[in-house]
N, C-alpha and C positions, 0 to 999 in steps of 0.2 A: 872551783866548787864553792868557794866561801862570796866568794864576789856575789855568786848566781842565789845564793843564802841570805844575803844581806839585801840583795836586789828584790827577792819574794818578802822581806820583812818589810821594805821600804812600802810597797804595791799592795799587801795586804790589806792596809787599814781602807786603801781606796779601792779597791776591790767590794771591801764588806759595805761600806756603803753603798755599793751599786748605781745604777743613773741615777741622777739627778730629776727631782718632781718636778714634772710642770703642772703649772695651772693652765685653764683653760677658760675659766671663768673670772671676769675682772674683780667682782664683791669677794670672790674665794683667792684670792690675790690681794687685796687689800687687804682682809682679815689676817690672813697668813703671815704679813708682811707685819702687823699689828703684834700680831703674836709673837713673833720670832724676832722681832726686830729689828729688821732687816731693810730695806729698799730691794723696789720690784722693779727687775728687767723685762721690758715690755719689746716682744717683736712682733712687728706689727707686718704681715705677710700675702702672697697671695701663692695658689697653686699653678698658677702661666707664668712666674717672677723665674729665671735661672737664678739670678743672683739669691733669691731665697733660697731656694734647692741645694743651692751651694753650701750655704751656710748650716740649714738640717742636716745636711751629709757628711758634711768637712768639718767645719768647724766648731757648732756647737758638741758634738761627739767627743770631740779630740780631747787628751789628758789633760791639754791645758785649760781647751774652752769648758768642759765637766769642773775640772777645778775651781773655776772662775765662777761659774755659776753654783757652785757650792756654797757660795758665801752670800748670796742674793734668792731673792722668790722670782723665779723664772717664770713668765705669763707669753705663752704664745697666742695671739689673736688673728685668725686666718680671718681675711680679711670678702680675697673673692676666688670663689672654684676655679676652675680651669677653663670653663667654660664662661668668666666673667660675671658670673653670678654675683652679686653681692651676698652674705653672711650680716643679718641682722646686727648681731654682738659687734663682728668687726667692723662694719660700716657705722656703725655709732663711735668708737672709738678712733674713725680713722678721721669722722667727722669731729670728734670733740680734739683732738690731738691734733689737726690741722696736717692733716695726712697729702705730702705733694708728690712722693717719689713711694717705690719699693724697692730693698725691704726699708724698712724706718725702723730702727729702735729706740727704745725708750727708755732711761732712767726716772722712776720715780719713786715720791717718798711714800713712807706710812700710809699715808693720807692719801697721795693720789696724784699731789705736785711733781711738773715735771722739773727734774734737774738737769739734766742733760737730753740731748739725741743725734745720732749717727744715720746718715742717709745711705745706702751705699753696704756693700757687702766687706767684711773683711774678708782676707785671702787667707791667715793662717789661728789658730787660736790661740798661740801665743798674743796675734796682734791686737785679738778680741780681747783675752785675757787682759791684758795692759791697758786698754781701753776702757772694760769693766770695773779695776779696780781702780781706775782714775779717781782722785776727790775732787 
């Protein structure tokens, strides 16, 4: 009983802050990022991608991948429907970002510079996690 006591004390605090914000808008991600002072994790997606799907289901959810993105301004950029539509917002960004593969994600800073990016889905969100806090 004391284990299961100390286990709800541990879960608690990540509990009360519930999901994680995303943005969806890249000026409301930069601000944010401004604000907070943070770097913004940019994924860059489409809705016909499995490996995206994977990643909204699996990984970015999981305790560790919520964790990980607790510490960054999360920006999702749906890229193109399912039907291959292009998404204005996203196809500028996929255009500015030199977008080859999905999903793509992005490290960038304050401002907008890219620091990093990952082509390719991870499998677990510890693996995301370790990846995210990468310097």
């Amino acid at each position: 009983m004391k284990a299961l006591a100390a286990l709800l004390l541990i879960a608690a605090p990540l509990v009360a802050q519930g999901p994680v914000k995303w943005e969806h808008n890249y000026q409301t991600a930069l601000k944010r990022a401004k604000a907070e002072k943070k770097v913004i994790f940019m994924d860059l997606w489409t809705e016909w991608c499995p490996p995206c799907q994977y990643l909204q289901k699996n990984v970015f959810p999981s305790a560790e991948g919520q964790a990980a993105l607790a510490k960054v301004v999360p920006f999702s950029a749906l890229v193109e429907k399912r039907d291959r539509t292009p998404l204005p917002e996203g196809k500028k960004l996929a255009d500015k970002f030199g977008l080859e593969a999905f999903p793509t994600m992005v490290i960038l800073d304050a401002n907008g510079k890219e620091v990093r990016r990952q082509v390719g889905a991870f499998r677990t969100g510890a693996e995301f996690a370790t990846w995210l806090g990468a310097k």
